[in-house]
C-alpha positions as CSV (number, residue, x, y, z in Angstrom):
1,X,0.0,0.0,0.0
2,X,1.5,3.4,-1.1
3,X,1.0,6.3,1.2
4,X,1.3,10.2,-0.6
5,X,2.3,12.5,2.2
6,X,0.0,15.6,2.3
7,X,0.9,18.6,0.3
8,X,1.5,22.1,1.4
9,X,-1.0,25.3,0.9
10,X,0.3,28.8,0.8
11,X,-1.9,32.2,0.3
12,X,0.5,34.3,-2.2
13,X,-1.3,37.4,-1.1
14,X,0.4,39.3,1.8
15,X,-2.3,39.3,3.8
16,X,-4.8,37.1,5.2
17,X,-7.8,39.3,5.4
18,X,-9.0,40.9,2.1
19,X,-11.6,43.0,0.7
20,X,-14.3,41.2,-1.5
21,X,-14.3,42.1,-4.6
22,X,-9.9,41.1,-4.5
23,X,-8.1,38.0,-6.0
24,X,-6.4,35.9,-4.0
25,X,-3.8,32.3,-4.7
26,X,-3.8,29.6,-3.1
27,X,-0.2,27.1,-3.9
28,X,-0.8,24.0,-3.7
29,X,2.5,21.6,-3.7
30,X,3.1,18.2,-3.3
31,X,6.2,16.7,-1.2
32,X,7.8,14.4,-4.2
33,X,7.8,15.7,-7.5
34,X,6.3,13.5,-9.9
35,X,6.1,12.9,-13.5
36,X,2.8,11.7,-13.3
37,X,-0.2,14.3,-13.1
38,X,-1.8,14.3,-10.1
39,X,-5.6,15.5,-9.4
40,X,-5.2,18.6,-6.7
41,X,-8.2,20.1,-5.1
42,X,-9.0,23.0,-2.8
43,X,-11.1,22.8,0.3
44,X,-13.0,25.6,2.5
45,X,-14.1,24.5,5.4
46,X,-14.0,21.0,4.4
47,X,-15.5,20.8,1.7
48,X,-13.8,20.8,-1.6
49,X,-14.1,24.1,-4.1
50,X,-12.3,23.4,-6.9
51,X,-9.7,21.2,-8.4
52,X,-6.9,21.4,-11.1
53,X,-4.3,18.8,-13.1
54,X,-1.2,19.4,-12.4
55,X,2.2,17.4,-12.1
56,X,3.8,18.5,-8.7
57,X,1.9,21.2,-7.8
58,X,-0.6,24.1,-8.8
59,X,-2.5,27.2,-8.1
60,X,-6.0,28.1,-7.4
61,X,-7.2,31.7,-8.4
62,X,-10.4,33.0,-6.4
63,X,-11.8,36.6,-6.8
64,X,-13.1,36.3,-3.1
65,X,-16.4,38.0,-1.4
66,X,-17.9,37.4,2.0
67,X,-18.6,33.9,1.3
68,X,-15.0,33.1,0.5
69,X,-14.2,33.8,4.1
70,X,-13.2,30.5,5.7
71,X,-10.4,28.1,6.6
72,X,-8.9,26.8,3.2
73,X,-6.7,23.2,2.6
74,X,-6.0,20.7,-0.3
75,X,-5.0,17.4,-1.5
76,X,-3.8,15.6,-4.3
77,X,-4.9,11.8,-5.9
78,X,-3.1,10.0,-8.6
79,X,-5.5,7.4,-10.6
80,X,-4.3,4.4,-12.2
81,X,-6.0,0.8,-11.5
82,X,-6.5,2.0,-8.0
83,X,-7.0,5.3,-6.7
84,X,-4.5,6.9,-4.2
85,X,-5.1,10.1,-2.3
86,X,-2.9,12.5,-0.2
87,X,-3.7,13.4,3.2
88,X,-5.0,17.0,3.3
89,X,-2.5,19.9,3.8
90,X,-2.7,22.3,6.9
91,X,-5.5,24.9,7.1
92,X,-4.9,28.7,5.7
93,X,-7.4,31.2,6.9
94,X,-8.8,33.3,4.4
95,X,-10.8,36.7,6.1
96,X,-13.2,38.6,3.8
97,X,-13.2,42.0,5.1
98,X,-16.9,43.6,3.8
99,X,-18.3,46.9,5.5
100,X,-21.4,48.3,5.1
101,X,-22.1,51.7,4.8
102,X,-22.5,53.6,7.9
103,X,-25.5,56.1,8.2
104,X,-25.0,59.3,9.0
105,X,-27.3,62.0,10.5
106,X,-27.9,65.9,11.0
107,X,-29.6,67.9,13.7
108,X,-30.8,70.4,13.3
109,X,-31.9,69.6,9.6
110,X,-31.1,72.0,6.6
111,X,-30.8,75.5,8.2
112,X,-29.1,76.3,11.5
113,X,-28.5,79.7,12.9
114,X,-25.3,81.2,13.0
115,X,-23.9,80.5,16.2
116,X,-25.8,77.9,17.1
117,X,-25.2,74.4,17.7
118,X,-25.0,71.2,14.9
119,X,-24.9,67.4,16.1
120,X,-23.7,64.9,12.6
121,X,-24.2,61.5,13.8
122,X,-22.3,58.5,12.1
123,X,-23.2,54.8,12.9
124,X,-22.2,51.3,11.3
125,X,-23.2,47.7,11.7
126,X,-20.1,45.6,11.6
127,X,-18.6,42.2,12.6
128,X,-15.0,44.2,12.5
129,X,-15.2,46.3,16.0
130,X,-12.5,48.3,17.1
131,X,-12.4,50.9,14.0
132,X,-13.4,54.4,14.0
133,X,-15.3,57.4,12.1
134,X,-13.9,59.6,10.2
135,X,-16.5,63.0,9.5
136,X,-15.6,64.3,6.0
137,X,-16.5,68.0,4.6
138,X,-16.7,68.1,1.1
139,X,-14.5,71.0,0.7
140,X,-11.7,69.5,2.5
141,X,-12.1,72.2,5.3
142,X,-12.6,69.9,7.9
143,X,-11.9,66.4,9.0
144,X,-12.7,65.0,12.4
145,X,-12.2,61.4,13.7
146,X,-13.9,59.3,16.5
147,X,-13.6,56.1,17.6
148,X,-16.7,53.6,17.6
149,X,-18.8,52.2,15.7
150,X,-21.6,54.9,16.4
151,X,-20.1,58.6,17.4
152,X,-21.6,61.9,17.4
153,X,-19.6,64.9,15.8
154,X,-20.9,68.1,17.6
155,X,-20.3,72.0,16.3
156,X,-20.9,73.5,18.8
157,X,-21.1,77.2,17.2
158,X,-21.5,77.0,13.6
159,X,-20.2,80.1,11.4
160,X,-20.5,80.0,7.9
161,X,-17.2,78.5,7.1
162,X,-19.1,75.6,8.7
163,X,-22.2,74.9,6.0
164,X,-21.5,72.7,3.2
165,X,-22.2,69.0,2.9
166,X,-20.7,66.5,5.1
167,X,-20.2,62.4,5.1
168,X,-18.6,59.9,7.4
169,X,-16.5,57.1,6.7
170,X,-15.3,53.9,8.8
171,X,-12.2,52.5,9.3
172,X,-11.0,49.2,11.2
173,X,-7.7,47.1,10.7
174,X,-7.7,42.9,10.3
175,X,-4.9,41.1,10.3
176,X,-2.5,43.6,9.7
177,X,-4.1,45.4,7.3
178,X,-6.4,48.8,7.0
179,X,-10.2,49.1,5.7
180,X,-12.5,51.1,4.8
181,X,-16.1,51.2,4.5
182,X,-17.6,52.6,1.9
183,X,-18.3,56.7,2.5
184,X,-22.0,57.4,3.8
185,X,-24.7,59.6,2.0
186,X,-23.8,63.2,2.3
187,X,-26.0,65.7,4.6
188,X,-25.7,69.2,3.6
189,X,-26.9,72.4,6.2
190,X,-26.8,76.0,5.5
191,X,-25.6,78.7,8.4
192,X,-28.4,81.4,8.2
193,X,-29.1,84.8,10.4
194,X,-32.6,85.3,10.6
195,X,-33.4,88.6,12.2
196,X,-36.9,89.4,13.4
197,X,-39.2,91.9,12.6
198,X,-38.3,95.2,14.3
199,X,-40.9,97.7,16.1
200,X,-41.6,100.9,14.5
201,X,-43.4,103.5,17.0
202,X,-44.6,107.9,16.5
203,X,-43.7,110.4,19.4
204,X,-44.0,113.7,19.7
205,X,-42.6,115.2,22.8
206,X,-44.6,118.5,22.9
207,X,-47.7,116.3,22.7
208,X,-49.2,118.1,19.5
209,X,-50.1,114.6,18.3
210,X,-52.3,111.6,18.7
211,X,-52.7,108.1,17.9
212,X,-56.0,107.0,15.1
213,X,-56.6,104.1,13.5
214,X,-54.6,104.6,10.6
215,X,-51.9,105.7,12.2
216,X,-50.7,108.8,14.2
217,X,-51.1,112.5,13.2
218,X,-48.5,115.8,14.0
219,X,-49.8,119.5,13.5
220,X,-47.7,121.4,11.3
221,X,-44.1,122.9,12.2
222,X,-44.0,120.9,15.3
223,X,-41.1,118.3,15.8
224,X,-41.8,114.4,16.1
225,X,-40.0,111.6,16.2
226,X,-39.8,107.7,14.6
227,X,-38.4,105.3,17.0
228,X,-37.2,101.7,15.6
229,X,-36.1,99.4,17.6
230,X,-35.6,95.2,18.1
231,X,-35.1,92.8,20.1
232,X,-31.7,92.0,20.9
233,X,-30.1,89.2,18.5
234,X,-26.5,90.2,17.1
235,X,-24.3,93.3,18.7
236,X,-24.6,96.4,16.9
237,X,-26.3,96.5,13.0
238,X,-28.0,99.8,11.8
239,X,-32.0,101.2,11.1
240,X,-33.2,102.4,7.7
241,X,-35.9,104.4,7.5
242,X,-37.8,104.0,4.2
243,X,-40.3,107.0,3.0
244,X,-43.4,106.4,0.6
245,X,-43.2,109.3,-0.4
246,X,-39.2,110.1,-1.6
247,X,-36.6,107.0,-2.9
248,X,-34.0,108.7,-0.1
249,X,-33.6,105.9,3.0
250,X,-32.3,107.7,5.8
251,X,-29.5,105.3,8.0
252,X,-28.9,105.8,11.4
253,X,-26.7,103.5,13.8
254,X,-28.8,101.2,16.5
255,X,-27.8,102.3,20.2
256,X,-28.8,99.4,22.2
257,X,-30.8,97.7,19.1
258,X,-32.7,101.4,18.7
259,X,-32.3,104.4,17.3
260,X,-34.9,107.6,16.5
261,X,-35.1,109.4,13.8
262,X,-36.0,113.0,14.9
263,X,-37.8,115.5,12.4
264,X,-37.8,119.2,13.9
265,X,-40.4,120.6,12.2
266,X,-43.6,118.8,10.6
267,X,-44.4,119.5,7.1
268,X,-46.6,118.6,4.4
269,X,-44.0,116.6,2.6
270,X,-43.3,114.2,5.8
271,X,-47.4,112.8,5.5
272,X,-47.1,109.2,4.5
273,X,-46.2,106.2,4.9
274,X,-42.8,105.4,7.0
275,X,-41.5,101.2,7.7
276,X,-38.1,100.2,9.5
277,X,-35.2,97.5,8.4
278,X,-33.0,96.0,10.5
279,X,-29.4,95.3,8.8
280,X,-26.3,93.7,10.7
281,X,-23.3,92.4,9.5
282,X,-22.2,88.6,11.0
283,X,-19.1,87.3,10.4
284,X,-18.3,89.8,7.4
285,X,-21.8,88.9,5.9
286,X,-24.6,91.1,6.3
287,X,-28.2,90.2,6.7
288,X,-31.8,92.7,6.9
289,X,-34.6,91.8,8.9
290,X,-38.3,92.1,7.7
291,X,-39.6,95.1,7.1
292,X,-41.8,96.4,9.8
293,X,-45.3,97.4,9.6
294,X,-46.5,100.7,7.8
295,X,-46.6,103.4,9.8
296,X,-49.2,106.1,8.6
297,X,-48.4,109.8,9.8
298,X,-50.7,112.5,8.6
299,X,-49.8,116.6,8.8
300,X,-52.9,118.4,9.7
301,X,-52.3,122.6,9.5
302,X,-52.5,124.3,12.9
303,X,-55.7,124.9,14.8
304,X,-54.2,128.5,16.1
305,X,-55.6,130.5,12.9
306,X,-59.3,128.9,13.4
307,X,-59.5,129.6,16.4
308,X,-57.9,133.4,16.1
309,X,-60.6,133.6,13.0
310,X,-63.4,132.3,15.6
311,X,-62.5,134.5,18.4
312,X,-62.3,137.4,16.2
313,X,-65.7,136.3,14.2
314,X,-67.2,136.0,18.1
315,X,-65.8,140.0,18.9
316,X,-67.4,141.1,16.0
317,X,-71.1,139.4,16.8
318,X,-70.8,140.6,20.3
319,X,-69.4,144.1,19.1
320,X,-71.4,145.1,16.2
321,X,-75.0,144.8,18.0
322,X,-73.1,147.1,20.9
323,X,-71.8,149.8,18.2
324,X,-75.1,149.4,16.0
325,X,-77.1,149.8,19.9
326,X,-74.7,152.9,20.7
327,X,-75.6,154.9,17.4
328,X,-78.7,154.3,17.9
329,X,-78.8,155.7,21.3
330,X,-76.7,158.5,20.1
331,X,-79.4,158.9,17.5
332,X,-81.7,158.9,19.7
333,X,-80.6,161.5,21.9
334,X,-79.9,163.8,19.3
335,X,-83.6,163.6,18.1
336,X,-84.7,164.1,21.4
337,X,-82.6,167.1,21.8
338,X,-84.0,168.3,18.4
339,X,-87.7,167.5,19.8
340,X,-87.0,169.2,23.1
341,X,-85.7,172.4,21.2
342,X,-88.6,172.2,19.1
343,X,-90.7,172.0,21.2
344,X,-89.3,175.1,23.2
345,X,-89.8,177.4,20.0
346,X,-93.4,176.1,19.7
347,X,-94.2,176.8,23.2
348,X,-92.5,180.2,22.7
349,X,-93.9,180.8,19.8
350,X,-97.7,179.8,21.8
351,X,-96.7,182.3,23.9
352,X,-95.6,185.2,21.5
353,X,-99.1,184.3,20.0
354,X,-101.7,184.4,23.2
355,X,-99.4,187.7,24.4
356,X,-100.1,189.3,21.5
357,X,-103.9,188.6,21.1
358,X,-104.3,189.5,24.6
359,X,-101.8,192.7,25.3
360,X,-102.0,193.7,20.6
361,X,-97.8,192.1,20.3
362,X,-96.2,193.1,17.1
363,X,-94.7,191.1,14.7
364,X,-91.1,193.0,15.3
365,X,-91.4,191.4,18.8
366,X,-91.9,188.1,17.7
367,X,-89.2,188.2,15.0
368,X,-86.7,189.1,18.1
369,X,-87.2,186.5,20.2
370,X,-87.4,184.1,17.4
371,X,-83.8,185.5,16.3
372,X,-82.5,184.3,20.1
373,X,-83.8,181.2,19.7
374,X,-82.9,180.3,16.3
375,X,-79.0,181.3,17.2
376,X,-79.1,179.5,20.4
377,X,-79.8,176.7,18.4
378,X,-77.2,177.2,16.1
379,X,-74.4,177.4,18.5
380,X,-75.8,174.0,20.3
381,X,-75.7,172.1,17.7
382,X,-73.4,173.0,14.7
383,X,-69.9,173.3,14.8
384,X,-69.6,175.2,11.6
385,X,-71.0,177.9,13.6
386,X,-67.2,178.1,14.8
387,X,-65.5,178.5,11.1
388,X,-66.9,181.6,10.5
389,X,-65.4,183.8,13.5
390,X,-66.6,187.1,12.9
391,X,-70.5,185.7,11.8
392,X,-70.7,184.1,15.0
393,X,-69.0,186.6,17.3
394,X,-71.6,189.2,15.9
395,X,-74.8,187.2,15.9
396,X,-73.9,185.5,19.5
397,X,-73.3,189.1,20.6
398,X,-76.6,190.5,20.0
399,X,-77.9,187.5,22.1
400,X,-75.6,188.2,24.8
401,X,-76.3,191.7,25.1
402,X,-80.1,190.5,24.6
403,X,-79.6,188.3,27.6
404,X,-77.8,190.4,29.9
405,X,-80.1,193.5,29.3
406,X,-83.0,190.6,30.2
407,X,-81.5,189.5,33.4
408,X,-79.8,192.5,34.8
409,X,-82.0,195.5,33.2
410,X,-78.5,197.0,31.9
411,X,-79.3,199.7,29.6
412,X,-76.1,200.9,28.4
413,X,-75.4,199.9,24.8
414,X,-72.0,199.1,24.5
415,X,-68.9,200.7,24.0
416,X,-67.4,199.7,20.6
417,X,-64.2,200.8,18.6
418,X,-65.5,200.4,15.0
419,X,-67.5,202.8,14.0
420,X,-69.7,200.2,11.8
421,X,-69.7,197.5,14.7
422,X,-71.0,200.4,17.2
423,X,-74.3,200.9,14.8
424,X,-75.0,198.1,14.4
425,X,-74.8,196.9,17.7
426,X,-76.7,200.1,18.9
427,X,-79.6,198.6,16.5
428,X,-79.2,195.2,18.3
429,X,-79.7,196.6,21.7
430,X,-82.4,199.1,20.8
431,X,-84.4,196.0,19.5
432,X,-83.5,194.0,22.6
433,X,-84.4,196.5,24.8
434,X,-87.7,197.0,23.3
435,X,-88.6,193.0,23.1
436,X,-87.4,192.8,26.8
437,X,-89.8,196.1,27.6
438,X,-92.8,194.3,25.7
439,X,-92.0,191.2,27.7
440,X,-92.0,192.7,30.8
441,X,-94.8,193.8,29.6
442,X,-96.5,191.0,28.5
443,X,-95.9,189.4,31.9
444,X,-97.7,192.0,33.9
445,X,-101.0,192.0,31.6
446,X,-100.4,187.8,31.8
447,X,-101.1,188.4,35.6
448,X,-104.2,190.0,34.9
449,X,-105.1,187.8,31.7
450,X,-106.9,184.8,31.8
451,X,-103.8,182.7,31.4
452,X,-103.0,179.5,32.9
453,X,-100.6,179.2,35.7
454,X,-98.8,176.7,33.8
455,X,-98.1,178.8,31.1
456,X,-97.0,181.0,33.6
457,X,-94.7,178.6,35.1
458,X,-93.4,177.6,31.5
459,X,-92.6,181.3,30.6
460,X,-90.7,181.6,33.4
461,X,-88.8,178.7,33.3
462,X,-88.3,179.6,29.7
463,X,-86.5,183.0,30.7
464,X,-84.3,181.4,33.0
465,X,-83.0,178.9,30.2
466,X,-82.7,182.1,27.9
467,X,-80.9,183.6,31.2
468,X,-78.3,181.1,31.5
469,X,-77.9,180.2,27.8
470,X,-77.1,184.0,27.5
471,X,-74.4,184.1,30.1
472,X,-72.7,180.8,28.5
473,X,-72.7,182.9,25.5
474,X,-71.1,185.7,26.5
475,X,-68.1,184.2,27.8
476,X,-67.9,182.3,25.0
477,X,-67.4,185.5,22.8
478,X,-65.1,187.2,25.7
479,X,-63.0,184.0,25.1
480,X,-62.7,184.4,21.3
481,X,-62.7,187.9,21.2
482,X,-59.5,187.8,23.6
């Protein structure tokens, strides 16, 4: 009985653990060399793969994946009238290296806010423990590494260098020899400033203003102010303050995340419509908020000239009745007056009339006293009487010297220095004295007429307004004479 002693096996590859997908040799070679060809075959785990003709010794070729992992051996036969076989050769171990491809993870999703926090998650089910992630930015700007077979990767605050997409990777060593998995899905986030809405709010410090429903009102050439303010997000950023009615923004600096924009002096061309924008600049990027809401400010003109206009329009209804009721009382008197004096010549004239029917008056009589009265009434109530100097000196003159010789019996005619003026005068008194005789005349046949006591009383009280009238007279022509 012939006994073949067991061949040898030998991986040609370097390594014992390989990727699927590689090619791998397995040498199989008998002790003896033989001319003879010999039937040599290749076991995995017992059980036989794959055989080949060769002479002494041969090779088996395998492009290996996971199911190629396994212990591996082989044997050789030689047939003739009997079959002989070889003992099998020592065991190689083959290791398949396959990893899946981990999953990755992003919180929070899509858009994060600058300066916030980002959590990338990378996880892996494997056989091959022990290896480690590897987070990958597209770009190349960043590359971090953890260890596990799930790990977290956590920035913590996220600038804008930090958006992109990302992926993770896992790595483990067998036998020797470095892996990979295969690189995850990407997961891509963008770093984003999202400002609220600012405030937008009317004053007006001397308070000529107020709040309506759409919107707030000033009077005209008074100051007021737009205040824009929000709430606090990013250090320092800027207001514009955007006019309906003009294309000029006007900028100011925020103070505190506010600012006001004062306007001295309220015109027409400030009514409309007024909104507020929020702009800061973030890591040498700069972002604008929402535009506020519309604020509506109206110019109405100033009340002051109304109410001037009313109080004068109110002066004039309580004045005008008063002047109109004045003139009319003024009026009034005068007719009165001119009643009253009238009424004196009729009475006198009454009297002229029954004295002459009773004690045979003459018409020269009459004519005199008339005169007196007619120029007393003159120099009451017309002040043209006083143009004409020389008329009035002469015509009050004979009534003063009419008077005088009435009150005091003087019978002494005057003493003159023009000639013409002396005869003249003399003819005054002469007919003065002779009405004055006839009078005092008359009112010693009234006492023994049949007239009534109150035409006694009138008479009398007549010549004692002619008495007084007389003496005002008198001075008055001393005084102007002088």
């Amino acid at each position: 009985l012939t006994v073949l002693q067991s061949p040898s096996l030998t991986l040609t590859s370097s390594h014992s653990a390989v990727s699927a997908g590689e090619t791998v040799q397995f040498r199989c070679v008998s002790p003896s060399p033989t001319c003879i060809s010999a039937d040599f075959r290749l076991y995995r785990n017992g059980q036989s793969i794959k055989s080949q003709k060769a002479e002494s010794s041969t090779t088996f070729v395998l492009t290996v994946d996971s199911s190629h992992q396994g212990q591996y051996s082989c044997d050789y036969s030689f047939q003739g009238s009997s079959s002989i076989t070889s003992s099998r050769s020592s065991s190689t171990d083959l290791t398949v290296v396959t990893l899946p491809t981990p999953r990755i993870s992003l919180s929070p999703i899509k858009e994060v806010t600058w300066g916030e926090k980002v959590d990338i998650t990378c996880s892996v089910e494997t056989q091959f423990t022990g290896g480690s992630f590897t987070l990958i930015q597209n770009s190349g700007s960043i590359r971090e590494t953890k260890s596990g077979t799930s790990v977290t990767f956590s920035l913590p605050k996220v600038d804008f260098v930090h958006e992109g997409s990302y992926y993770c990777q896992y790595q483990t060593r067998v036998s020797g020899r470095d892996f990979s998995s295969p690189q995850s899905s990407s997961v891509c986030f963008s770093v984003v400033v999202n400002l609220l809405q600012p405030n937008i709010s009317f004053s007006a410090p001397d308070g000529r203003s107020h709040w309506w429903l759409q919107g707030s009102e000033v009077t005209r050439g008074y100051s007021f102010s737009i205040i824009c303010s929000t709430k606090p997000q990013y250090p320092g950023g800027s207001f514009h303050l955007e006019f309906s009615g003009s294309n000029i923004t006007r900028t100011q600096s925020a103070v505190n995340h506010s600012t006001t924009f004062f306007y001295p002096e309220a015109d027409f061309v400030h009514q409309g419509n007024f909104s507020c924008v929020y702009e800061v600049t973030v890591s040498s990027r700069t972002f604008s908020s929402p535009t506020t809401e519309l604020l509506v400010v109206s110019v109405k003109v100033s009340p002051v000239p109304f109410i001037a206009s009313g109080v004068t329009a109110g002066l004039l209804l309580i004045l005008v009745p008063i002047i109109i009721f004045l003139k009319k009382r003024s009026k009034n008197q005068k007719d009165h007056q001119m009643a009253v004096k009238t009424d004196h010549r009729l009475r006198a004239r009454n009297r002229y009339e029954v004295a002459g029917g009773n004690n045979e008056m003459d018409d020269e009589d009459y004519e005199n006293a008339e005169t007196v009265f007619h120029q007393k009434e003159d120099s009451d109530d017309s002040d043209e009487d006083y143009v004409n100097v020389d008329v009035d000196v002469k015509t009050k003159a004979v009534a003063s010297y009419g008077g005088a010789k009435t009150t005091c019996e003087i019978t002494n005619r005057g003493n003159g220095t023009d000639d013409d003026d002396d005869d003249d005068d003399y003819d005054d008194y002469e007919n003065t004295e002779v009405t004055v005789q006839k009078m005092d005349q008359r009112s010693d046949q009234r006492e023994d007429s049949d007239v009534s006591d109150e035409d006694y009383i009138n008479i009398d009280e007549e010549a004692e307004k002619l008495a007084v009238d007389n003496d005002y007279e008198d001075e008055q022509i001393h005084a102007n004479t002088d």
